[in-house]
Every structure is written in structure tokens, then in C-alpha cells.
C-alpha positions as MATLAB code, in Angstrom:
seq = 'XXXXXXXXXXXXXXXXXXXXXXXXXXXXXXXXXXXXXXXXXXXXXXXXXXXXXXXXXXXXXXXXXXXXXXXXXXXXXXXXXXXXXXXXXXXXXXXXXXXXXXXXXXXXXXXXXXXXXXXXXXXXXXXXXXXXXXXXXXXXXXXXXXXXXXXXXXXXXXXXXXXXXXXXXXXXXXXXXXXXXXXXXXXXXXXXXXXXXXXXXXXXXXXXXXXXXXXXXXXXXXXXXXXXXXXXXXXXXXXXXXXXXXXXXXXXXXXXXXXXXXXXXXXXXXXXXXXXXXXXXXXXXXXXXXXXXXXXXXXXXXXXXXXXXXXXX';
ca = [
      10.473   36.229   18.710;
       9.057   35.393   15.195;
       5.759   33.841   15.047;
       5.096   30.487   14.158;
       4.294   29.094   10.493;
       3.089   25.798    9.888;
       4.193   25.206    5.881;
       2.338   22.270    4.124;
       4.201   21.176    1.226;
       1.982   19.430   -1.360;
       3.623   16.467   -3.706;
       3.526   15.803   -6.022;
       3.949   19.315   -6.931;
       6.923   21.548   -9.869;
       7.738   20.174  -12.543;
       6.193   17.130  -14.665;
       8.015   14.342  -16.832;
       6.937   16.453  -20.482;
       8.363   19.676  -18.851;
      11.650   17.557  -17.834;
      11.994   16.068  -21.325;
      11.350   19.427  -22.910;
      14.221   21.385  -21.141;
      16.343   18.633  -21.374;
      15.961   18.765  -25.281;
      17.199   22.455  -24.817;
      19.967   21.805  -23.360;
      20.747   18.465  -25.485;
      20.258   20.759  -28.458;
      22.749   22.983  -27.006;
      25.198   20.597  -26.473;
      24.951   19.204  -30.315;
      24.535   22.273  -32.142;
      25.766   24.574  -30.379;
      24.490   28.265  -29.758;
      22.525   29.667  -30.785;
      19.265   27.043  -30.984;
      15.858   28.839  -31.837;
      13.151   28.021  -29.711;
       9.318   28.600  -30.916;
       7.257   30.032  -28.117;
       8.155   29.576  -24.369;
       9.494   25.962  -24.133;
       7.196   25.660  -20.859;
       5.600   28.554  -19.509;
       8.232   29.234  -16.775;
      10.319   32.943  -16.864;
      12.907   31.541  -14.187;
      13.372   28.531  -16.965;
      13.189   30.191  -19.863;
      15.509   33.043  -18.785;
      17.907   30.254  -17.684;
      17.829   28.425  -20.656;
      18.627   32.216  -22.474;
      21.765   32.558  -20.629;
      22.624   29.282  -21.980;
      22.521   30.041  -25.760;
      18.365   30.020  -25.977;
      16.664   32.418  -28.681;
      13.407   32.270  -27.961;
      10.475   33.487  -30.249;
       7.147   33.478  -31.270;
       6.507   32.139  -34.902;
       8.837   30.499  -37.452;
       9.397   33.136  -39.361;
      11.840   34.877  -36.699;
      14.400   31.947  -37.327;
      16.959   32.066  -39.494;
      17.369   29.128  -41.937;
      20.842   27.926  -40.843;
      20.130   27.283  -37.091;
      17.937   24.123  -34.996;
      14.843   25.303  -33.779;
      12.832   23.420  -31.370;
       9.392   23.477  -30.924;
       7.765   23.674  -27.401;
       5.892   21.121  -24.491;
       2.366   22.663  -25.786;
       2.898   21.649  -29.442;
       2.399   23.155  -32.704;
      -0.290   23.017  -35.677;
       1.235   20.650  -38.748;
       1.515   23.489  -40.402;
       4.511   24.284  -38.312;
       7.076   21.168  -38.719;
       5.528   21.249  -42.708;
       6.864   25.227  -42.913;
      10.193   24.089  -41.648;
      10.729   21.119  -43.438;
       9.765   23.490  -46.714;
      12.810   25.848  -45.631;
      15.494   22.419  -44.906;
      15.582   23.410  -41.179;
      17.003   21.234  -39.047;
      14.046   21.275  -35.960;
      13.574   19.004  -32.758;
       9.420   18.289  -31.612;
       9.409   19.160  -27.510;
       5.796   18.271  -27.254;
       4.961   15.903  -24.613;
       3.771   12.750  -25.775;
       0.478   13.606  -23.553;
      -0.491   15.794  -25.590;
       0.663   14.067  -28.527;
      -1.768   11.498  -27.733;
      -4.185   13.995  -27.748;
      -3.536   15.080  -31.096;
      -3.264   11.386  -32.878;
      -6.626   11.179  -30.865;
      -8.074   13.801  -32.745;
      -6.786   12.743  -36.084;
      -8.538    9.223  -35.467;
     -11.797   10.822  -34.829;
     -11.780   13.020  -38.174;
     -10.239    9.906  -40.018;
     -13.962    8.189  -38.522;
     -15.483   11.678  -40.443;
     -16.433   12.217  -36.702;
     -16.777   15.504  -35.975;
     -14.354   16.382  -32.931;
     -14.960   18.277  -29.551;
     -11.935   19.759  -27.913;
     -12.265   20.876  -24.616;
      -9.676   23.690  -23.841;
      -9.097   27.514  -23.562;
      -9.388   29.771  -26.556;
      -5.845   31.014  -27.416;
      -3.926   29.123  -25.328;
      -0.518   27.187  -27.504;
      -1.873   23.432  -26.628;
      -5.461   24.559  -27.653;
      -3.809   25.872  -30.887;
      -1.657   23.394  -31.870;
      -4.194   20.529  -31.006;
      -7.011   22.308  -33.206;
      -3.736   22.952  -36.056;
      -3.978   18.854  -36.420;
      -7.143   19.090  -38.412;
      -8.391   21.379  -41.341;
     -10.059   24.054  -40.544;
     -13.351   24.395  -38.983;
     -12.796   20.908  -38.138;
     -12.257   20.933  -34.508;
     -15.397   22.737  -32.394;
     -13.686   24.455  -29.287;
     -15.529   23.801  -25.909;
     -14.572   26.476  -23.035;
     -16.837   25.788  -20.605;
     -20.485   24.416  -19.144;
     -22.203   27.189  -20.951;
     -21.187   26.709  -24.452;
     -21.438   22.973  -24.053;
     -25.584   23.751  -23.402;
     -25.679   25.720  -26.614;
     -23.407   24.432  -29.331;
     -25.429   22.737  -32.022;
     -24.021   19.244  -33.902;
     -26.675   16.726  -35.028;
     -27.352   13.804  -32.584;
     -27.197   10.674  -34.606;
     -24.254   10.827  -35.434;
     -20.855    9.897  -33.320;
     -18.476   12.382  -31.943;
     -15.232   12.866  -30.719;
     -14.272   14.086  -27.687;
     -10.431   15.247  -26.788;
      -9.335   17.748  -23.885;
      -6.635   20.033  -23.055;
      -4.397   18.526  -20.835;
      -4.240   21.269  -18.514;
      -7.764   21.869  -17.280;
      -9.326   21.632  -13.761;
     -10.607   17.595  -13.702;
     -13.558   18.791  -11.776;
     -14.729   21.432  -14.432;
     -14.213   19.451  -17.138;
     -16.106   16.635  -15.962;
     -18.803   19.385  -15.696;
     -18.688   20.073  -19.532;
     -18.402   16.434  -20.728;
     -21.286   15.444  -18.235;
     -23.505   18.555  -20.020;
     -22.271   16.803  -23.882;
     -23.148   13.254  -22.402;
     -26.231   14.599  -22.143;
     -26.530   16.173  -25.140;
     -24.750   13.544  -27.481;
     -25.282   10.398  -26.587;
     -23.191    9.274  -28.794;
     -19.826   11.342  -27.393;
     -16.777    8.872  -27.725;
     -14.706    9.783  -24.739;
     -11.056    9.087  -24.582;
     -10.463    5.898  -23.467;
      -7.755    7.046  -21.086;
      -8.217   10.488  -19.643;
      -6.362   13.609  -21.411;
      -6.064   15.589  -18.469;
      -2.296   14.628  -17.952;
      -1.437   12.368  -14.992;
       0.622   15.527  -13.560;
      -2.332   17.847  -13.346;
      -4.697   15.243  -12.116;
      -2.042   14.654   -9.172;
      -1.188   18.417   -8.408;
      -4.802   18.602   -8.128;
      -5.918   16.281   -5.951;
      -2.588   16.959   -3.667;
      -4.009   20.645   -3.365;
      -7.275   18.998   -2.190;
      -5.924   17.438    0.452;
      -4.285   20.677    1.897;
      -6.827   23.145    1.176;
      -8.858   22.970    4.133;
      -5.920   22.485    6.720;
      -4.224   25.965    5.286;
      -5.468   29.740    6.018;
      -3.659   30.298    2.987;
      -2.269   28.537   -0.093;
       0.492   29.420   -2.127;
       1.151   28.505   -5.980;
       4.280   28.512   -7.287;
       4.233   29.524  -11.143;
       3.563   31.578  -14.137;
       0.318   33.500  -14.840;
       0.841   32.163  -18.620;
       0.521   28.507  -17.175;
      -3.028   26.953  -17.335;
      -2.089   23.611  -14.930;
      -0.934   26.719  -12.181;
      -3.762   28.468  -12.804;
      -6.188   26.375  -12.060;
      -4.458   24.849   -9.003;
      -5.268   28.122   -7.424;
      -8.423   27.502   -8.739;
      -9.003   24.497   -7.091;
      -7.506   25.638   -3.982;
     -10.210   28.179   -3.271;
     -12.963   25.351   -4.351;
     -11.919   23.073   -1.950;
     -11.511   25.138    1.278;
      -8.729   28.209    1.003;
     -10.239   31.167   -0.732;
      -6.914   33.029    0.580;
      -5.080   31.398   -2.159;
      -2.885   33.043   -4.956;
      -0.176   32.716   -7.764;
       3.133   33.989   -6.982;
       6.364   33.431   -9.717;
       8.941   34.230   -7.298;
       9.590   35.313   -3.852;
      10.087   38.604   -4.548;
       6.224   39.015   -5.165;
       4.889   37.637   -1.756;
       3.059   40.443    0.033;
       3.992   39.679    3.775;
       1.510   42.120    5.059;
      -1.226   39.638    3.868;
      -0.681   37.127    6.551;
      -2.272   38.305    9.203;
      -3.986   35.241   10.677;
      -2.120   32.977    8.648;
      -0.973   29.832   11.035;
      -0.557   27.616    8.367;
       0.308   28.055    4.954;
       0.293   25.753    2.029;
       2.591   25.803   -0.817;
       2.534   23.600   -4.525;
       4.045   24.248   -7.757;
       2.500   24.410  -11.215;
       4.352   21.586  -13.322;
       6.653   23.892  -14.880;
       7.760   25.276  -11.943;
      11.343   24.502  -10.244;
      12.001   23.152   -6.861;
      14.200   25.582   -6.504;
      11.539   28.249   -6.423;
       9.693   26.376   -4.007;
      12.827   26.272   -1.508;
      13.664   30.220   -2.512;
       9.729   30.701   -0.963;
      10.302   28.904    1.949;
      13.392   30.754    3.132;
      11.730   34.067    2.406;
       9.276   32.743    4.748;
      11.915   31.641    7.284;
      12.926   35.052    7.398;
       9.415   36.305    9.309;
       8.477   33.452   10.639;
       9.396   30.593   12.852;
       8.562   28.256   10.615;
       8.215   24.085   10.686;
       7.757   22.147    7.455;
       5.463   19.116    6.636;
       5.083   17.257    3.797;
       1.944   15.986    2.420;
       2.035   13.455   -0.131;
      -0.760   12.435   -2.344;
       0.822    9.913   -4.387;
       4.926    9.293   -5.735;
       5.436   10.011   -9.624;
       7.776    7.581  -11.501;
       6.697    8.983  -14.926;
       9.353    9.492  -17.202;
       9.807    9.974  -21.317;
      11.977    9.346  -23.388;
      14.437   11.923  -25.832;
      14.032   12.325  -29.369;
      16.425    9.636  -31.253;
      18.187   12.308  -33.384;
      19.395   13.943  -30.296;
      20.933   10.668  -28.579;
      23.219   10.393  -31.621;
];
């Protein structure tokens, strides 16, 4: 006799409509040009997708200068500096933009509040390609990079003067609310976004892991350790209730011996994880336990963007 598992599966969880539309202009690009097409960084920070997209006719690298000049590059979901689509236009390449328009906004955001002279806030993780490419929209030295509650207390801008404020769209909605609360304080005349730049996705994924954290003895998150939204899912998890919780990629990685006393377990997916990850967990599972599936739904996602015009041609 196996023993009994009680699996809560979060939704929304996996993948998000930017990570969609970025692998599906991949494989569009495939389809038109043909293989190879040159991809600039990880398209979303996924190995299972990015090594499937490879055995499709993907070359994936890190900067410009490892593509050729006669083959399409695209440029990934986290978006690049200007400097990047200015580089290839220089060389005649022919290159397709994969950023999600989320964090698009966030950039044209930006650009309004330095076209104000404003200087601009950004909210994010040091290193990190969004953070990057977000702070590339501006000349240097004109973005000030905000990681946390303790470098919001000490940074020092004058306070007469307006500021901007943009995020990463990745980041736990309860921490950053932390650091903008600490700004509000200190600069009372911080614009805000008018809509909120933590993406709709991660706000969901978020508030879904809420709502199973303190049913589970254990929560499982399906994704990369490159991927910020995963990251702080587990994160939250262990905020809210679960402080057995943990980031697996695959199935192969779950420890088995670590669920001892485990009844119930939860499982979500960063958004650039597949569902087919989160079904390749759940049989592993099936295969020591007894296990009975539930479904806990926050909310539905209808979300959807559109493809780049010169790839519908």
C-alpha cells in the first residue's frame, strides 16, 4: 500500500501570455527564416524550453556580437538596452523584439519620466536581463537602482523635486510595496505608475500560492533558479505558511526522502514554466504515493498579446 498524497494544484500557475508570445516568435522565426535563428540570452529563463527550442534550429547566446551578420536574431521576454536593436540595425541585421509589452510599458514609462527631467527609481535586482535592459533605456547614471527596504532608507535625491518610480515586473508584490511605502515616505513627491508594473501573471501566481500555503506541509515550485517570478513564489510560499517549500526544474531533482510528514503537497509553476513539467511532477509523485489531485483556482487568465507584424507576413 502507498501512502496517501493530497496534491494542491495552484492556477493560475506555468507559463504567462509574454512567455507564450516570446516562444511563439521562435518558432514563427523558424518557420520564415529558417535555421538557424540567433537568439540573445535565454528567450525565457526555462532549460526544458530553451533546450527544446535548440533542437528546433535555436542558437542561443549571450551578446550580439556572437551572431553572424547574415542570420535573424531575436531578442528575449526580459528586453534589451537601446543600445542593442541600435548595434544591429548598424550591422543591417534582420532582428525580431520578444519583449513583453509589460515590460515594454515599463520602459516607455521610464523614458516619460526622464523626458519630465525626473529623475527615475527602478525597483529591481542588480544584474538581472529586465533590470538591465530597463536601466539600458536611459543614459547612464540616469536610472537609480532600488533592491530592497534598506537602500530605499539611505539613497539620497533632493525632495522638492518629482520622481519617477518604475519596477521590475518580476518582484514579490508584498516586498515591493515595502520599498515604495519607505520612498513614499521619503519623497513625497514619488510618481507611482499609474497601473502597477508587477505583471498581472506574477501578481496572480502570487496570490494563488497564498491561498495554498497554509493548507500544504510542503510546496513545490516548478522552474528555473535563473527565474526571478519562480523565485520569489517560493519566497512567498514560506511567508505565508509553508517554510518546507523549494524550487525544483524537473522531476528528476525531487528528493523523496524529504517527505516524511508530508500529507499534502502543493505544487505551482513559475511563468516560464511548462504544464508539461507540472504533469511530469505529478506522476513522479504517483509513483510513491497514492495520490488525489485538487485544484485551487485563484482567478482564470484570458491575457493574450499579439505577434510582431513582420512575422505575420
Amino acid at each position: 500500500m502507498k501512502p496517501s498524497l493530497t496534491i494542491l494544484l495552484a492556477g493560475p500557475r506555468g507559463f504567462c501570455a509574454g512567455v507564450d508570445r516570446a516562444i511563439n516568435i521562435v518558432e514563427r522565426a523558424l518557420e520564415k527564416f529558417g535555421k538557424p535563428v540567433y537568439v540573445r540570452h535565454e528567450i525565457v529563463h526555462n532549460k526544458f524550453v530553451v533546450d527544446s527550442l535548440r533542437d528546433k534550429g535555436a542558437v542561443f547566446v549571450e551578446e550580439l556580437d556572437d551572431v553572424p551578420d547574415d542570420v535573424p536574431v531575436v531578442f528575449s521576454a526580459h528586453g534589451v538596452a537601446k543600445s542593442v536593436p541600435a548595434e544591429a540595425e548598424r550591422r543591417d541585421m534582420t532582428y525580431v523584439d520578444a519583449t513583453c509589452p509589460l515590460v515594454s510599458r515599463v520602459h516607455r514609462a521610464a523614458e516619460f519620466h526622464h523626458s519630465k527631467e525626473h529623475p527615475v527609481i527602478l525597483i529591481g535586482h542588480k544584474g538581472h536581463p529586465e533590470v538591465i535592459g530597463t536601466m539600458g533605456q536611459l543614459p547612464e547614471g540616469a536610472v537609480i537602482l532600488v533592491e530592497n527596504v534598506e537602500q530605499a532608507q539611505t539613497i539620497d535625491l533632493p525632495t522638492d523635486v518629482s520622481l519617477g518610480l518604475v519596477t521590475q515586473t518580476t518582484l514579490s508584490v508584498d516586498d515591493t510595496k515595502e520599498v515604495i511605502d519607505v520612498l513614499k515616505d521619503r519623497y513625497p513627491n514619488l510618481e507611482k505608475p499609474k497601473k502597477e508594473d508587477i505583471c498581472y501573471a506574477t501578481t496572480n501566481r502570487q496570490s494563488a500560492v497564498k491561498m495554498i500555503a497554509q493548507k500544504s506541509d510542503m510546496i513545490m515550485v516548478i522552474g528555473s533558479p535563473k527565474s526571478s517570478n519562480s523565485k520569489r513564489l517560493v519566497e512567498v510560499a514560506k511567508l505565508n505558511g509553508c517554510e518546507k517549500s523549494m524550487l525544483v526544474q524537473r522531476a528528476s531533482e525531487i528528493d523523496f526522502s524529504q517527505f516524511d510528514g508530508v500529507n499534502t503537497l502543493g505544487i505551482t509553476a513559475g511563468a516560464s514554466a511548462p504544464e508539461v513539467l507540472v504533469e511530469e511532477v505529478v506522476m513522479a509523485c504517483k509513483g510513491h504515493f497514492d495520490v488525489r489531485v485538487t485544484f485551487e483556482t485563484f482567478t482564470e487568465e484570458n491575457v493574450t498579446f499579439k505577434l510582431p507584424a513582420s512575422l505575420l507576413s
